[in-house]
C-alpha positions in Angstrom: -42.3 13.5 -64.6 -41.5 14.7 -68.1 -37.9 13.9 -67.1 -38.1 10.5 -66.3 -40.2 9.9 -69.9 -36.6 11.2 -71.3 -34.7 8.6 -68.9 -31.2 8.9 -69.5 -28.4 6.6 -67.6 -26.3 9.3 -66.1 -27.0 9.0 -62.4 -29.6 6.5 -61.8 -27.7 4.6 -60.1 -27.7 7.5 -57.0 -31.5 6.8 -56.4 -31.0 4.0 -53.5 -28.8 6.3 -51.0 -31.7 8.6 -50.6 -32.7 9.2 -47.0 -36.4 7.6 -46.5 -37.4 10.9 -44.8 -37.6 12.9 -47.8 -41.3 13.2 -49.5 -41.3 10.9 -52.9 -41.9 14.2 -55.3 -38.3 15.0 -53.9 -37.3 11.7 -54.9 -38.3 11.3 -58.1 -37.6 15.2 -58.7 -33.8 14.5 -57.9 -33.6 11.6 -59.7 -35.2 12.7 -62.7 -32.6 16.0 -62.9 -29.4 13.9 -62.6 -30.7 12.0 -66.2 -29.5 13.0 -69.1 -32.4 12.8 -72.3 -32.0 9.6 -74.6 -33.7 10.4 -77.7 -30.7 9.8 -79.5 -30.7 6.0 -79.3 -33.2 3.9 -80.7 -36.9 2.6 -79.4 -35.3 -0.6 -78.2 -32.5 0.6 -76.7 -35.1 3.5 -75.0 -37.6 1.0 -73.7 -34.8 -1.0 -72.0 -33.6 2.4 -70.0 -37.1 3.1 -69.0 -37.3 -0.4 -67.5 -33.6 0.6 -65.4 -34.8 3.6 -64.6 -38.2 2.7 -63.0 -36.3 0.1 -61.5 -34.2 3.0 -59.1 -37.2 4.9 -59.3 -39.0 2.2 -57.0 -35.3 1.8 -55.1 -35.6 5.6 -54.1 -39.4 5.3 -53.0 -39.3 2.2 -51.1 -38.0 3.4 -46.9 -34.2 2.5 -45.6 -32.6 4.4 -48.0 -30.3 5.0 -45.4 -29.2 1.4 -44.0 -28.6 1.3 -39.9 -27.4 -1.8 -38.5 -28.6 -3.3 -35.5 -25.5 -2.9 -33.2 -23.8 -2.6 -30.0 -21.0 -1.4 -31.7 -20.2 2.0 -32.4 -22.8 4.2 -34.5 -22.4 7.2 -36.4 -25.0 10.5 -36.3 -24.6 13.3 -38.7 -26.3 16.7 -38.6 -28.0 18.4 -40.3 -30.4 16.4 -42.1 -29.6 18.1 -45.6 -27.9 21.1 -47.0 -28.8 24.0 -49.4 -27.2 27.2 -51.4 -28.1 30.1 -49.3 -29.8 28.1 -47.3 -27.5 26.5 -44.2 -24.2 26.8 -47.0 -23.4 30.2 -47.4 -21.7 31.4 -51.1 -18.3 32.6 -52.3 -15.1 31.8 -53.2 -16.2 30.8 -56.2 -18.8 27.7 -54.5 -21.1 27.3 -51.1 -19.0 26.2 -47.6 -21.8 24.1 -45.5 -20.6 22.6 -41.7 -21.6 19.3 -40.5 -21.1 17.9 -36.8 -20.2 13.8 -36.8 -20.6 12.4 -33.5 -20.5 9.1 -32.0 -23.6 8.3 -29.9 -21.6 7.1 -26.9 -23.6 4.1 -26.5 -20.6 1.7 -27.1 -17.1 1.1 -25.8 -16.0 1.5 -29.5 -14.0 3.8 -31.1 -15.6 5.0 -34.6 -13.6 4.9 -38.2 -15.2 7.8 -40.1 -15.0 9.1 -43.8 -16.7 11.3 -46.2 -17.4 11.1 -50.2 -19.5 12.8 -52.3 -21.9 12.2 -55.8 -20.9 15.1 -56.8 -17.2 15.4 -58.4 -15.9 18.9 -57.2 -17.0 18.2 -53.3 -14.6 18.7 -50.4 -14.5 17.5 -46.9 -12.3 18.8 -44.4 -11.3 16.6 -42.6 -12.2 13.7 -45.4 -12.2 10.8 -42.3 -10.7 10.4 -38.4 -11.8 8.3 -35.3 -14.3 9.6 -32.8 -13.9 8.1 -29.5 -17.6 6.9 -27.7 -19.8 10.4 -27.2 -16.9 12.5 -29.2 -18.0 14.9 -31.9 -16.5 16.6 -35.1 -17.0 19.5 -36.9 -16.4 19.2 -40.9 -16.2 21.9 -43.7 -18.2 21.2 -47.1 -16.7 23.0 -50.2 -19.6 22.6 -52.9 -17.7 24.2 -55.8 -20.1 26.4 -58.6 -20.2 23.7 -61.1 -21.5 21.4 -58.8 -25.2 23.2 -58.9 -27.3 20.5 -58.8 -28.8 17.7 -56.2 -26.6 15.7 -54.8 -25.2 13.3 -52.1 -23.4 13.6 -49.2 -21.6 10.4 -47.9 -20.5 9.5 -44.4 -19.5 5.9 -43.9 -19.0 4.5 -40.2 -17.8 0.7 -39.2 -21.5 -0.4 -38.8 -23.5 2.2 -41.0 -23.5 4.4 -43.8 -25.2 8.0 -43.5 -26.6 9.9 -46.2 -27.1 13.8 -46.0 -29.0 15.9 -49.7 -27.6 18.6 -51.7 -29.5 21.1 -53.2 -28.0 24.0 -54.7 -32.2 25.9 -54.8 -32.3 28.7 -52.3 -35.7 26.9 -50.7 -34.7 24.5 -47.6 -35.2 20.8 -48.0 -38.2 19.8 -46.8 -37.7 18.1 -43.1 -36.8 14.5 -42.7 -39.8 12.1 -41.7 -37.9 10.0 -39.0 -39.4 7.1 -37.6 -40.7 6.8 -34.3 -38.1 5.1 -31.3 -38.2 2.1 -30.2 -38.1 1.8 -26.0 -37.0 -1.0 -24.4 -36.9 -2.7 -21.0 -35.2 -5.8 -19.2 -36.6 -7.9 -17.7 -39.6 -8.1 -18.7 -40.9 -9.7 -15.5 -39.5 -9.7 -11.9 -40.6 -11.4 -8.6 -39.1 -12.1 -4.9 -36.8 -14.6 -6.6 -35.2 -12.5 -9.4 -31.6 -12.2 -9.2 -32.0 -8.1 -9.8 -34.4 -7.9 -6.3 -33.6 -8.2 -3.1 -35.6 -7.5 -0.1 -35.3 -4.8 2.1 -37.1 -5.4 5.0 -41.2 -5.7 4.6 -40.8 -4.3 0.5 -38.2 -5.1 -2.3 -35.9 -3.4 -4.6 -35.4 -4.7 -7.8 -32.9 -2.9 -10.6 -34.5 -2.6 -14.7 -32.2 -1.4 -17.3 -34.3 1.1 -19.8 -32.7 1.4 -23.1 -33.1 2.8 -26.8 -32.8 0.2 -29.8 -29.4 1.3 -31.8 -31.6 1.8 -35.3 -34.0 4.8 -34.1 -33.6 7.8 -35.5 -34.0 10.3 -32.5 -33.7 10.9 -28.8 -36.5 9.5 -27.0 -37.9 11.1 -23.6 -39.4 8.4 -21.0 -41.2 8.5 -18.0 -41.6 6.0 -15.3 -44.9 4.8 -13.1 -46.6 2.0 -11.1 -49.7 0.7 -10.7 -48.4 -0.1 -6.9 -48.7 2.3 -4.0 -45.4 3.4 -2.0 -42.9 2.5 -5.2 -40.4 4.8 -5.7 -37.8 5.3 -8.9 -34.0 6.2 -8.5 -34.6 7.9 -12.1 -38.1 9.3 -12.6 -37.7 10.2 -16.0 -35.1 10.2 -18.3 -33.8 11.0 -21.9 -31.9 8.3 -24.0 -30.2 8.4 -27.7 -29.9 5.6 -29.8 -28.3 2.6 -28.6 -27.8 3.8 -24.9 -29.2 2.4 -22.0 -29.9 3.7 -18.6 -30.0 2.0 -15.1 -33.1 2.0 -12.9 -34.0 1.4 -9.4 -37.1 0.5 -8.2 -37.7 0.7 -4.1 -40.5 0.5 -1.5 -42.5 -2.7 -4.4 -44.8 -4.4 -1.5 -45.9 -8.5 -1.6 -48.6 -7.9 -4.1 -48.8 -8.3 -8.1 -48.7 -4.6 -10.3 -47.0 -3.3 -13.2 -44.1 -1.1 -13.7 -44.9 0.7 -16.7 -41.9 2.8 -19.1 -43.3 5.5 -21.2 -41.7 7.3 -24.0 -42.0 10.6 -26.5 -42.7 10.7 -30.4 -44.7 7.8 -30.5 -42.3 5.3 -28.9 -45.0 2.1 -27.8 -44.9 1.9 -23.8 -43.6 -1.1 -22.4 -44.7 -2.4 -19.3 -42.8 -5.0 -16.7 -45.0 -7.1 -14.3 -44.6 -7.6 -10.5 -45.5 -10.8 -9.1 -45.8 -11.3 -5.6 -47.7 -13.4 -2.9 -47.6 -13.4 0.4 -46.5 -17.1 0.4 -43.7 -16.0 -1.3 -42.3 -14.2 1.6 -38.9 -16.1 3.2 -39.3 -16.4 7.0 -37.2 -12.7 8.6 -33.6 -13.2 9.5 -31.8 -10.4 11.4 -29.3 -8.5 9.5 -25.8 -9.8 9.5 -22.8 -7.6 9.8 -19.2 -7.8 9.9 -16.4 -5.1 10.4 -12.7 -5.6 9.3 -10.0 -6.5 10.3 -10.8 -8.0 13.8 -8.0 -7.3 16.2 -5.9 -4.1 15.7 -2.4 -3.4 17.4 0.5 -0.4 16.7 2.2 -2.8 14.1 -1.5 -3.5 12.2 -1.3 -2.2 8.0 -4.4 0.2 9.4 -3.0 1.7 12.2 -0.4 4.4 12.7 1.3 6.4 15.2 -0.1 9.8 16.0 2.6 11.4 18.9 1.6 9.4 22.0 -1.8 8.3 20.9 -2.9 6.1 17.3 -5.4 6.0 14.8 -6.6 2.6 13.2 -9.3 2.3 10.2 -11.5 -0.2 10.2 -14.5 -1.4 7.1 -18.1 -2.0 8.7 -20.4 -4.1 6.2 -23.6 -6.2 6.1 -23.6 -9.2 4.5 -25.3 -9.0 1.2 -27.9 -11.9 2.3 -29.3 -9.6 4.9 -33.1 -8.9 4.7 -33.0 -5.1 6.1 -31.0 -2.5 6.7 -29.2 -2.1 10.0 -28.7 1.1 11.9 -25.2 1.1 14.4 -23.1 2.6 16.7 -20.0 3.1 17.8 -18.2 2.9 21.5 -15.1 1.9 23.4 -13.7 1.0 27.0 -10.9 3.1 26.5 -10.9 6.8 27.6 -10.0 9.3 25.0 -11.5 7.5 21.9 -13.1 9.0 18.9 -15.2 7.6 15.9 -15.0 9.4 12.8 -18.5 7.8 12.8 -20.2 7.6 16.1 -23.7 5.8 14.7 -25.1 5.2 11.1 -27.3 2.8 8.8 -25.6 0.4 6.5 -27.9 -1.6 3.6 -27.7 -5.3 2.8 -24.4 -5.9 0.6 -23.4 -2.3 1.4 -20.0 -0.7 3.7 -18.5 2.0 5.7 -15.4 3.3 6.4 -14.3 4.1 10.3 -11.4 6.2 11.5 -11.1 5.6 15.5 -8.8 8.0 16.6 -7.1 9.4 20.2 -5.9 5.4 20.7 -4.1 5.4 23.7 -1.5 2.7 24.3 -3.1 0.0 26.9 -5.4 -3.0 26.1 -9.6 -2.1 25.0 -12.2 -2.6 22.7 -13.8 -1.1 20.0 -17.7 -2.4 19.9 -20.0 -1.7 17.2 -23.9 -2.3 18.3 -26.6 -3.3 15.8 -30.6 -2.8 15.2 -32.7 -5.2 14.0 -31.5 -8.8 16.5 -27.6 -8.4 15.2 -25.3 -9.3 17.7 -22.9 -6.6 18.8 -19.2 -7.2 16.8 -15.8 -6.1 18.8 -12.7 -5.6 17.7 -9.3 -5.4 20.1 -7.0 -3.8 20.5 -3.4 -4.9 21.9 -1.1 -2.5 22.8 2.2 -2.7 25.4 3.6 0.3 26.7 7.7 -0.2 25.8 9.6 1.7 29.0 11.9 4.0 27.8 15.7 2.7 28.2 17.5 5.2 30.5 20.5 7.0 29.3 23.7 5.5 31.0 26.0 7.6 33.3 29.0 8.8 31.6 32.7 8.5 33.6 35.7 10.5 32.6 39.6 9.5 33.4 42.0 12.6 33.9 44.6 12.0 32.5 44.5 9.5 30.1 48.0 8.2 30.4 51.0 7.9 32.8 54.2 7.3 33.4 57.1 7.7 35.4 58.2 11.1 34.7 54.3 12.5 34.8 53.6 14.9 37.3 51.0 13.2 39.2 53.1 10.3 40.1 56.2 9.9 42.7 58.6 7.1 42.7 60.3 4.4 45.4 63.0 1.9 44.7 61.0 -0.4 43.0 57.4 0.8 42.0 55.5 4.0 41.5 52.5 5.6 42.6 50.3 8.2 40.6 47.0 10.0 41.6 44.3 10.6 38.7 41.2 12.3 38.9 37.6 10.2 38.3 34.5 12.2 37.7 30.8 11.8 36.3 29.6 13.5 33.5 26.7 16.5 34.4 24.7 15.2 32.0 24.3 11.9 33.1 20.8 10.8 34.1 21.7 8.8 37.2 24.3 8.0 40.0 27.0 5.5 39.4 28.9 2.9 41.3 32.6 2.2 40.0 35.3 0.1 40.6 38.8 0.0 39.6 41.8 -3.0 38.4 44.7 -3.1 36.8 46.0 -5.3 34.2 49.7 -5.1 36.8 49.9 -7.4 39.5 50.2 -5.6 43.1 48.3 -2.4 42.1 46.5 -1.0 44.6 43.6 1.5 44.5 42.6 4.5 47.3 39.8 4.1 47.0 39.1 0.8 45.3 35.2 2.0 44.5 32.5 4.4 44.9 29.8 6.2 43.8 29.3 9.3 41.8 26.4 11.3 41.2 26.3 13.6 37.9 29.4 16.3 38.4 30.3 14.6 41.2 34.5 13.8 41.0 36.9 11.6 42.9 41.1 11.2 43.5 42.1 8.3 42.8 45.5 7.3 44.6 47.1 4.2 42.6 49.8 2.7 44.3 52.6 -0.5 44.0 52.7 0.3 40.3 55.5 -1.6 38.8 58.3 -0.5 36.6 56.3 -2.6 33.3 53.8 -1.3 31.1 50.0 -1.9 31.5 46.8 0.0 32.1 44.3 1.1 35.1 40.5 0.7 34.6 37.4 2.3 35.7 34.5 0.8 35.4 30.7 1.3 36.4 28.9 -1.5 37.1 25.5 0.1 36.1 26.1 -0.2 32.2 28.6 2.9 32.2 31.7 2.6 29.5 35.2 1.1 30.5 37.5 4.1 31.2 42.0 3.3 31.0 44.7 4.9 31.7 47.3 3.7 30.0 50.5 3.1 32.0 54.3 3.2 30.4 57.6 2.0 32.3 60.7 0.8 30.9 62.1 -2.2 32.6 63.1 -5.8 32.5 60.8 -8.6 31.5 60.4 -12.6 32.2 61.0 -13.9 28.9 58.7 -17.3 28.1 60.8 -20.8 27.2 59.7 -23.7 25.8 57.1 -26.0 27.7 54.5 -23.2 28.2 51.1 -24.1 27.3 47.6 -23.2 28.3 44.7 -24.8 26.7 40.6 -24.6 27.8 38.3 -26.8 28.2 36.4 -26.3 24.4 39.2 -24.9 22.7 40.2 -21.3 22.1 36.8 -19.8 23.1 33.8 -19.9 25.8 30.2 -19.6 24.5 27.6 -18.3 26.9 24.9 -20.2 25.4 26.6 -23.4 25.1 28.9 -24.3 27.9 29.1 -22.7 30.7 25.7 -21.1 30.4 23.4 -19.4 32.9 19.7 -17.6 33.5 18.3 -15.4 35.0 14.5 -14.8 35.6 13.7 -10.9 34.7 11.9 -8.7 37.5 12.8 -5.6 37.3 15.7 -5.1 39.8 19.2 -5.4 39.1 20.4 -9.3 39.1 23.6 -11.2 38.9 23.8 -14.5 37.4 27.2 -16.7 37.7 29.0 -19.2 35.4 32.1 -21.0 35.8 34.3 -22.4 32.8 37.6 -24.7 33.6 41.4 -24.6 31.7 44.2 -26.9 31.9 47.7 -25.1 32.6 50.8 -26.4 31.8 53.9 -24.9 33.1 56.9 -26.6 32.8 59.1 -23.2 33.2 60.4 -21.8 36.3 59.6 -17.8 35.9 56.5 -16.4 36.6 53.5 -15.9 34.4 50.0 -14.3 34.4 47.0 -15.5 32.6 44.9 -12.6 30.4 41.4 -12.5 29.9 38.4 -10.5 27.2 35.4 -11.1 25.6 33.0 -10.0 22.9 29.8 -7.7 24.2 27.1 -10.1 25.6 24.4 -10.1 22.8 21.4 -11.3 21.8 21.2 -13.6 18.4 18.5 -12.1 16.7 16.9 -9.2 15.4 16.4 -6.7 17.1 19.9 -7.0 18.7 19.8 -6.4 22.5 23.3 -5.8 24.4 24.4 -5.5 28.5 26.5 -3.5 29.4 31.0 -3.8 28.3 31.3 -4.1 32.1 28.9 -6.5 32.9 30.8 -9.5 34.0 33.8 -9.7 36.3 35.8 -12.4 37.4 35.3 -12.8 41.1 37.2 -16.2 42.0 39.6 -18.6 40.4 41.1 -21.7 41.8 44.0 -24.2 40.8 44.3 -27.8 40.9 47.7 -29.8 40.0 46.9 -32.7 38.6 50.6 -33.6 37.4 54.1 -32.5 37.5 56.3 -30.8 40.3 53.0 -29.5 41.8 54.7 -25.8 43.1 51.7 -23.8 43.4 51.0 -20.9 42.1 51.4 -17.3 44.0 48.6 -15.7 42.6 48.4 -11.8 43.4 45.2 -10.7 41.7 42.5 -9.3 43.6 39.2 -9.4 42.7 36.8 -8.6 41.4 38.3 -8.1 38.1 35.7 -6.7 35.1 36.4 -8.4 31.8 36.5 -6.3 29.2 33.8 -6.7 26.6 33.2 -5.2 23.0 32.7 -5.5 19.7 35.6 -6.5 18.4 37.2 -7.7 21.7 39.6 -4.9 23.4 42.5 -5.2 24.8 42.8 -8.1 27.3 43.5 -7.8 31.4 45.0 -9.9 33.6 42.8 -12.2 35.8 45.4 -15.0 37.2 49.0 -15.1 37.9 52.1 -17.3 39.2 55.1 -14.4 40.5 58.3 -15.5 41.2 60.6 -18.1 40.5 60.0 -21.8 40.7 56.7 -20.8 41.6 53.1 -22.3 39.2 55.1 -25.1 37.7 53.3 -28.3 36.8 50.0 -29.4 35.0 46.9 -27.5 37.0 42.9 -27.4 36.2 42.0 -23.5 36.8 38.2 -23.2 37.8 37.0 -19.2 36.4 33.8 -17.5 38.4 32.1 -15.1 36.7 29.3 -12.9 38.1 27.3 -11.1 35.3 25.1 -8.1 36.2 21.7 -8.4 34.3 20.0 -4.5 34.8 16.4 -4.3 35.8 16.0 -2.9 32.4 17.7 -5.3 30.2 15.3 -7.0 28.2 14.2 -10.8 27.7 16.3 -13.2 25.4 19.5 -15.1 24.9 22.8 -13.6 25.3 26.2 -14.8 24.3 29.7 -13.9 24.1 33.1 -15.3 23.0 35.5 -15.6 26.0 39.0 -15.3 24.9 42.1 -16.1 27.5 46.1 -15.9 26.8 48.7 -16.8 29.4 51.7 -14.8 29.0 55.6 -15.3 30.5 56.4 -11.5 30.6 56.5 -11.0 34.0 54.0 -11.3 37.0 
């Protein structure tokens, strides 16, 4: 105390940031070392000092030397609790090196703004200051240098409190810091049947506490957890919690009778005890359990389904309802043979789910049902699935050769026409048998034979006779949705020329529309149909050569996606009749024989004739044509509505 009679005023303004812990004869012993004698000044001026320093002497005795705020916010810890030469600092290098660990408690969401100082001039920190992230730690490196042999202060300043850590440069250790006990905490304080944290679970409850450690104790606290109540369990018996943090508890199996739930913890924290209230009265009348699974009706195209080769799998979510008073034990089963549960049977809680994979779904109509315990009525969930029949590869023909003429070697000639053999055969890998026919776009071609039917690798001659010296094409067609096969035909020779006066013009214009006028349906069943239209042209013919009329379309096609065709040789002309309604009235000497396919594509190919007027002074005057088409719908084709654009050109070259 002698030192403190000599009060000087060199560092009596340190004595406030001494911890609390530390006895007072290390207080007033620090203190008193860091003043500097004042016998130099006078008795006034002395007295006055003495009353300053008594004044920090009571500052470093009184407790809370080192200020914690109450906060949620982050909270700085340092370690150790002091330092000392030789001690925990070890010497050289012309000073003592000390480490110290700054952590974060990780009871916030908060990033922490650190940094160090010192009382002591020399001092070092390395690092000085940073950010510590919530349950992060540092190390930092202390240089005390020689000159700085003396108590002293270590500073470490957080966002919401201010650490202080004692030098001493005297080989003995600092004494150990007298920490304060913890503080435990518990919410609520009180719970019943009604509390929004319990719920009941069939003849007990569960309610849900949160046990925590007040932010301004100084140590980890270790707590245990009891009832007065028989059959209660705890999802944490016991537990250790640092300042500020805060742990989660469940309490299960409380029965319909008043106890205590009582919350321990270690050096010296007070127990704290929450209260169970419950009478029978209380009690709500028993419901059954209510449970749900997602999504109700499944099919191939469903966001939790998918395709697995020939079979599916679909997911579905089974829950019960959080208003439930008991837990619910299910199973699984299914009408439909090959079926699998990922999860044939479990127990779901109230406000709790499960995940189901069914797998091995085969592709017909069923149900998935899902039974319940407890009075819940059984939930099912369908499943819709068509089986798509597979579309059948269409036969292939092939033409040999491609094109003719009168100089090829598979044709002889008379005095006026030609005839030429080819050779028609299916492809062998075709999947079926097909039925042909054959036209020409020349008048007076005749075929030998006219049709038939090939089987895969089956082939056919083909004698064409009456072939004219003009050029056109022959044309093979399946009528079973096989492709349009031509052989093109070339011959030089005079040609009608067209004079003024021609004209042919259709009923709506330049084009027919299947859907619009003339239209036609046709009932699907399985089984090849044919459905017939007509459509109606004016001719007018005021020449007196012949002429022919020329027909093709677009491919019949549905209007929407997905975009369905028939078959390029699905329809065929197969009657045509003319009216005069004006004029000289000679009728026409029409030489087409029919049936005649109309060729079909997208775009339209190349046009054939389907009507004609030979000779002179034949076809002259105004006529209404009548058109029959017959269109083949396959027993495959499917359902919708099919159109195509019709085009027809008359032409004056020739019959």
């Amino acid at each position: 105390m002698q030192c403190c009679r000599w009060c000087g005023i060199e560092s009596c303004d340190h004595a406030f940031v001494y911890r609390e812990s530390l006895p007072t004869y290390a207080r007033l012993r620090l203190l008193c070392e860091r003043m500097t004698p004042a016998r130099r000044y006078g008795w006034p001026f002395r007295w006055l000092l003495s009353l300053a320093c008594l004044i920090f002497i009571g500052a470093a005795l009184l407790p809370g030397s080192e200020v914690v705020f109450a906060s949620t916010s982050a909270i700085l810890r340092v370690s150790p609790t002091g330092f000392w030469a030789g001690g925990n600092c070890t010497g050289g290098g012309g000073g003592w090196t000390c480490m110290a660990t700054v952590r974060e408690t990780g009871s916030s969401q908060d990033s922490l703004n650190w940094s160090a100082s010192s009382s002591l001039g020399g001092v070092s920190f390395t690092p000085s200051g940073g950010t510590l992230s919530p349950g992060e730690s540092s190390m930092v490196t202390i240089f005390v240098p020689s000159s700085d042999c003396s108590y002293g202060i270590f500073t470490f300043t957080g966002q919401t409190n201010t650490v202080h850590r004692v030098w001493s440069c005297q080989a003995a250790p600092l004494p150990p810091p007298q920490l304060s006990q913890p503080k435990l905490r518990v919410s609520p304080g009180s719970l019943d049947p009604t509390s929004a944290r319990c719920s009941r679970t069939g003849d007990t409850y569960q309610c849900a506490v949160a046990v925590r450690e007040t932010a301004t104790s100084q140590q980890d606290v270790n707590w245990t957890a009891s009832s007065s109540l028989n059959g209660v369990s705890f999802s944490q018996v016991n537990g250790q919690l640092s300042p500020g943090s805060t742990t989660r508890v469940i309490i299960a199996g409380i029965p319909c009778q008043n106890g205590t739930f009582t919350f321990a913890g270690s050096g010296g924290a007070s127990p704290v005890t929450v209260w169970w209230s419950c009478t029978p009265s209380q009690l709500p009348p028993s419901q059954p359990p209510v449970l749900t699974v997602k999504p109700g009706s499944l099919d191939p195209t469903s966001a939790r389904c998918s395709s697995t080769g020939s079979t599916y799998q679909c997911t579905v979510l089974l829950a019960e309802t959080s208003s439930s008073q008991g837990n619910a034990n299910w199973t699984a089963s299914s009408n439909l043979n090959g079926v699998n549960f990922s999860l044939a049977s479990g127990e779901l809680s109230p406000g709790n789910s499960t995940r189901e994979i069914i797998t091995g779904i085969p592709c017909q109509q069923g149900t998935f049902t899902f039974a319940w315990s407890g009075g819940a009525s059984p939930v099912s969930v369908l499943w819709s699935c068509k089986p798509s029949l597979p579309v059948p590869t269409a036969p292939t023909l092939k033409v040999s050769p491609s094109s003719l003429d009168a100089s090829s070697g598979q044709c002889t000639s008379t005095a006026r026409t030609h005839q030429c053999q080819i050779t028609l055969a299916e492809t062998s890998s075709s999947q079926s048998s097909a039925n042909w026919t054959a036209s020409s776009s020349l008048s007076g071609v005749t075929f030998s034979p006219a049709s038939g039917r090939l089987s895969p690798g089956g082939s056919v001659t083909v004698t064409i006779a009456s072939i004219p010296c003009q050029s056109g094409s022959f044309t093979f067609a399946g009528v079973e949705g096989t492709m349009l096969e031509r052989v093109a035909w070339s011959c030089s020779g005079s040609s009608a020329s067209l004079t003024n006066g021609n004209s042919l013009s259709l009923a709506n214009r330049d084009s027919l529309s299947f859907t619009s006028q003339p239209t036609g349906a046709v009932t699907l069943n399985g089984s090849d149909q044919i459905v017939s239209y007509t459509f109606t042209f004016t001719l007018n013919n005021a020449t007196t050569q012949g002429w022919h009329v020329v027909i093709t379309s677009t491919q019949l096609t549905t209007g929407s996606a997905p975009y369905y065709t028939l078959p390029t040789t699905a329809s065929s002309v197969t009657d045509v009749t003319a009216v005069c309604q004006s004029g000289s009235c000679n009728a026409p000497q029409n030489q087409i024989t029919y049936p005649v396919v109309v060729p079909a594509g997208n775009p339209a190919p190349s046009p054939v004739t389907f009507y004609n007027s030979a000779g002179n002074n034949t076809g002259t005057g105004t006529f209404i044509v009548t058109a029959t088409i017959q269109v083949v719908v396959p027993g495959n084709a499917y359902a919708g509505t099919y159109s195509s654009t019709i085009t027809v050109t008359m032409a004056t070259d020739g019959p």
